[in-house]
C-alpha positions in Angstrom: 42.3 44.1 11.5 42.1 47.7 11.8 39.8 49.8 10.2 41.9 51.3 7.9 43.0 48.0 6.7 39.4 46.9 6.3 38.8 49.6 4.7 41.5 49.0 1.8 40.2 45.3 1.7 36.9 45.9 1.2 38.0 48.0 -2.1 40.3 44.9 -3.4 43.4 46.7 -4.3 44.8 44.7 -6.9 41.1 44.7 -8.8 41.6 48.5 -8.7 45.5 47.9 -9.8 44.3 45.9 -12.7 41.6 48.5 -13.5 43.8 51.7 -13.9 46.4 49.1 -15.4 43.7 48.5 -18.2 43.9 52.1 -18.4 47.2 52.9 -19.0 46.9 49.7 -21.7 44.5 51.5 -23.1 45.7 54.6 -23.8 49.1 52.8 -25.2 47.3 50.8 -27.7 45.7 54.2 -29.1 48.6 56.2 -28.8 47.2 58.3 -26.5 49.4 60.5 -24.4 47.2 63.4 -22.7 48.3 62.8 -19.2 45.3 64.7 -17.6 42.9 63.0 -19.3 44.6 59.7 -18.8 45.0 60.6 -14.9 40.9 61.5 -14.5 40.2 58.4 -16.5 42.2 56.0 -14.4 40.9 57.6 -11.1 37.2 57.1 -12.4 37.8 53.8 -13.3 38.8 53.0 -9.9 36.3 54.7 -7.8 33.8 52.7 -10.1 35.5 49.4 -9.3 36.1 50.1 -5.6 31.9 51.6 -5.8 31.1 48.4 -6.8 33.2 45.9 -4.9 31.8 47.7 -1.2 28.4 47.5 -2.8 28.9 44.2 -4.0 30.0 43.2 -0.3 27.5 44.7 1.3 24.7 43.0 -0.9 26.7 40.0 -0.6 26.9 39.8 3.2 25.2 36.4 4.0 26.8 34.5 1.4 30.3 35.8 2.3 29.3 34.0 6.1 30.4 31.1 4.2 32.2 31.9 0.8 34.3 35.0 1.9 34.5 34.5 6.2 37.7 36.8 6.3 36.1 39.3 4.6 36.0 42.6 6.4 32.0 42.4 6.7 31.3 38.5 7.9 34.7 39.3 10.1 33.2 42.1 11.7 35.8 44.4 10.8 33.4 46.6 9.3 30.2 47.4 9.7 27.4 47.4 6.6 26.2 50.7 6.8 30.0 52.0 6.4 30.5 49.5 3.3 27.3 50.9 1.8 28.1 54.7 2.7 31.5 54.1 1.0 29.9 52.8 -2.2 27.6 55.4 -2.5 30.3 58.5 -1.9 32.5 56.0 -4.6 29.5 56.4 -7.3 29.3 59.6 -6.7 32.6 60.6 -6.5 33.0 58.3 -10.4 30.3 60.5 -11.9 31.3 63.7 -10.6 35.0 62.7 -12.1 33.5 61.5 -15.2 31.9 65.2 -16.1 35.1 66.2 -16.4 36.5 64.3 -18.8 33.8 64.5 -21.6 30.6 64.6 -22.0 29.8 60.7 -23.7 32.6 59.2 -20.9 29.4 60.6 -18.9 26.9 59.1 -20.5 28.2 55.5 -20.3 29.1 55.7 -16.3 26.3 57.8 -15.4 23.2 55.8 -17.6 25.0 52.7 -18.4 28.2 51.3 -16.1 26.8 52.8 -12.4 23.4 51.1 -13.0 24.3 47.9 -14.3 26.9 47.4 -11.4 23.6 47.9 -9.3 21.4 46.1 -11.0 23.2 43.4 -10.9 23.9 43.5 -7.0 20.4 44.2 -6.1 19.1 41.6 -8.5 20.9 39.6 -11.4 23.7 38.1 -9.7 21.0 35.3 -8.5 19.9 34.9 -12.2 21.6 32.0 -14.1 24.3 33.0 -16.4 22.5 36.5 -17.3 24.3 37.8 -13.8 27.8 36.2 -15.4 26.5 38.1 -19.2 26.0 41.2 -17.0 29.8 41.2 -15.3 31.3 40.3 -18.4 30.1 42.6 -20.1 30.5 45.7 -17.2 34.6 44.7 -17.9 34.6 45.0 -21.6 32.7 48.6 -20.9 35.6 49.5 -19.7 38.0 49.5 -22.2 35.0 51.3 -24.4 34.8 53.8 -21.6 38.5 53.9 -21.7 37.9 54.4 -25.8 35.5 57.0 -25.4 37.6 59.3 -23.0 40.8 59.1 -25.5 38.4 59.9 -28.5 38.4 56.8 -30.2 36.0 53.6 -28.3 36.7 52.1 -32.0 40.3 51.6 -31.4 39.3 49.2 -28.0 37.0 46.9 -29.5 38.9 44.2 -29.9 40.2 44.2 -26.2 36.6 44.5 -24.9 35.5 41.5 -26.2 38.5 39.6 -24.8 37.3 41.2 -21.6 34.1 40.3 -22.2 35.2 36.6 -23.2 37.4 36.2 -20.7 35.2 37.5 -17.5 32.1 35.4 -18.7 34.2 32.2 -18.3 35.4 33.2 -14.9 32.4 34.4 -13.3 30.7 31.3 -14.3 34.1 29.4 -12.2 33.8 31.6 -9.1 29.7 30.5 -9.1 30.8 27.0 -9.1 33.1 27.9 -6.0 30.8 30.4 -4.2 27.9 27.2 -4.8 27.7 26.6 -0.9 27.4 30.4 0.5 25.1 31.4 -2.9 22.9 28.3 -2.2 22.1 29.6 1.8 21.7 33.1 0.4 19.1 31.8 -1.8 21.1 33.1 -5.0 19.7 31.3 -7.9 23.2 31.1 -9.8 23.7 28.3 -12.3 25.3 26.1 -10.4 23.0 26.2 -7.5 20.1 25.9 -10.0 22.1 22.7 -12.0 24.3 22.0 -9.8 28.2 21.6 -9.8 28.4 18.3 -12.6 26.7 20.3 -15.4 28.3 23.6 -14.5 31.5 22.0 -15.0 30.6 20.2 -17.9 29.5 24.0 -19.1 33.1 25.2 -18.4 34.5 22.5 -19.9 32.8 22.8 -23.1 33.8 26.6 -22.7 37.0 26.6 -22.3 38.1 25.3 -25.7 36.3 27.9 -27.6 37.7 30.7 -25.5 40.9 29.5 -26.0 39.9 29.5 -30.1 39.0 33.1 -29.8 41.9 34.1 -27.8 43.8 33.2 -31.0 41.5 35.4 -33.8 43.0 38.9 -33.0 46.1 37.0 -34.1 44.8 34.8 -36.5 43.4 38.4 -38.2 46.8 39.7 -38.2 44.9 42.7 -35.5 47.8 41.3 -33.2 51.5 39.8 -33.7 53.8 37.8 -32.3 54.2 38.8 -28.7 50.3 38.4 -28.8 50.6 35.1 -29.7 53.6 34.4 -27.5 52.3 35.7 -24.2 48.9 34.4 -24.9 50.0 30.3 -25.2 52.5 31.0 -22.0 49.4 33.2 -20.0 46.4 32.0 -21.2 46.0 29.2 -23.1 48.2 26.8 -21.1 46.6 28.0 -17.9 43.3 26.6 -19.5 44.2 23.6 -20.4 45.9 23.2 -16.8 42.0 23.9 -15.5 40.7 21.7 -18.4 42.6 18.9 -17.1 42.3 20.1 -13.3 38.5 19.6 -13.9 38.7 17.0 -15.7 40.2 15.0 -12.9 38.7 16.2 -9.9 35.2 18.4 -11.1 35.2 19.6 -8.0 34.1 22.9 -5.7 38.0 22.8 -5.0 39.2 22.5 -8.1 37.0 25.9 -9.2 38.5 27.9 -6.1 41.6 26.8 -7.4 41.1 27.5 -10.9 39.3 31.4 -10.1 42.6 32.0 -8.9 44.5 31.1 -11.9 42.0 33.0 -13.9 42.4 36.2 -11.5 46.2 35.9 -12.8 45.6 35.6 -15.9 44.1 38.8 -16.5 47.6 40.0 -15.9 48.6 37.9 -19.2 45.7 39.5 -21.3 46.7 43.0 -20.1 50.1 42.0 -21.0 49.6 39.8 -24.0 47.5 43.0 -25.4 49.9 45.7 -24.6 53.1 44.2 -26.5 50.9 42.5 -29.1 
């Protein structure tokens, strides 16, 4: 791997995809068409997420020795001081982008979004379920952020606490998966704290009443049919695939598999919201 292309993997790319696609989401659901304001948004949004995915590696390096081996630190490809000098000039280069756009859009990245991503690198990710709280709610920030910079955080509401929803139940998955590398890390995550059984059991018993709140945006007539439509075909079928997945085999392999699924899925939420 070259260092180029550990560079770009170290950022995720399709995370930061997905992040200025909630953008442009955003901004459609509003009715927003300010294509300036839309363009520094987007590129905030994404130095945020890439900040936080190369700090997020770097704090992450000795569990990733076991849960993320191909990842450019554990496979060498990149060293930790680079990782942690990129997500520093990332931060910066987010709040510096955020001035511009207005002066609350500031406020929530510079006091709220830049330290909770670090907070909960440096020292919640190791805390049962708060770390997962945390996460989720970082993603629905981002649609009020989003909100904020069009003039109207009101009008994103709704799709924030999908995002929140939605994140809480995966994060809680990809612990279940990351169990081995979190456990020799000494991350005190809820599975590693519970174990794998009971974590399951806690997604299991999740699952059902996400896929219940999924349905009230349409339910309250916030949403219509294409909501509804996209949401059984993305969404709610996928869960009751990883329902019965873990039902079967409540396994570390049947989580890896099923973070997966729930990675795609946030396509189907972007979607589902957009047209609905």
């Amino acid at each position: 791997m070259t260092s180029l292309l550990a560079f770009f993997k170290l950022l995720r790319p399709l995370n930061l995809f997905l992040s200025v696609l909630s953008v442009l989401v955003s901004a459609s659901i509003l009715h927003y068409w300010n294509g300036a304001v839309i363009l520094k948004t987007a590129v905030t949004m994404a130095a945020l997420n890439a900040a936080a995915n190369a700090f997020n590696d770097y704090r992450d390096f000795e569990s990733d020795k076991i849960n993320r081996a191909d990842r450019p630190l554990p496979s060498g490809s990149l060293s930790r001081k680079s990782a942690l000098i990129i997500a520093i000039l990332l931060f910066l280069c987010g709040i510096i982008l955020s001035t511009f756009i207005n002066f609350p859009s500031f406020v929530i990245v510079t006091l709220i979004s830049t330290p909770l991503m670090m907070l909960y690198s440096i020292r919640l990710k190791g805390t049962p379920l708060i770390g997962n709280l945390v996460v989720a709610a970082i993603l629905g920030l981002a649609f009020l952020f989003a909100g904020t910079s069009f003039g109207n955080p009101q009008g994103l509401v709704v799709p924030a606490l999908l995002a929140f929803g939605f994140t809480f139940l995966r994060e809680i998955v990809k612990d279940i998966a990351d169990v081995d590398g979190d456990r020799a890390a000494h991350l005190n995550t809820f599975p590693v704290k519970f174990g794998v059984q009971l974590s399951v059991r806690l997604v299991l018993g999740l699952c059902p009443l996400a896929g219940l709140g999924f349905l009230i945006p349409f339910l309250m007539g916030i949403y219509g049919d294409a909501y509804l439509i996209i949401l059984i075909l993305g969404i709610e079928i996928p869960l009751l695939f990883i329902v019965s997945s873990l039902v079967k085999s409540p396994s570390i392999k049947t989580c890896k598999t099923s973070s997966k699924i729930f990675k795609v899925c946030i396509l189907s939420g972007l979607l589902a919201v957009y047209l609905g």
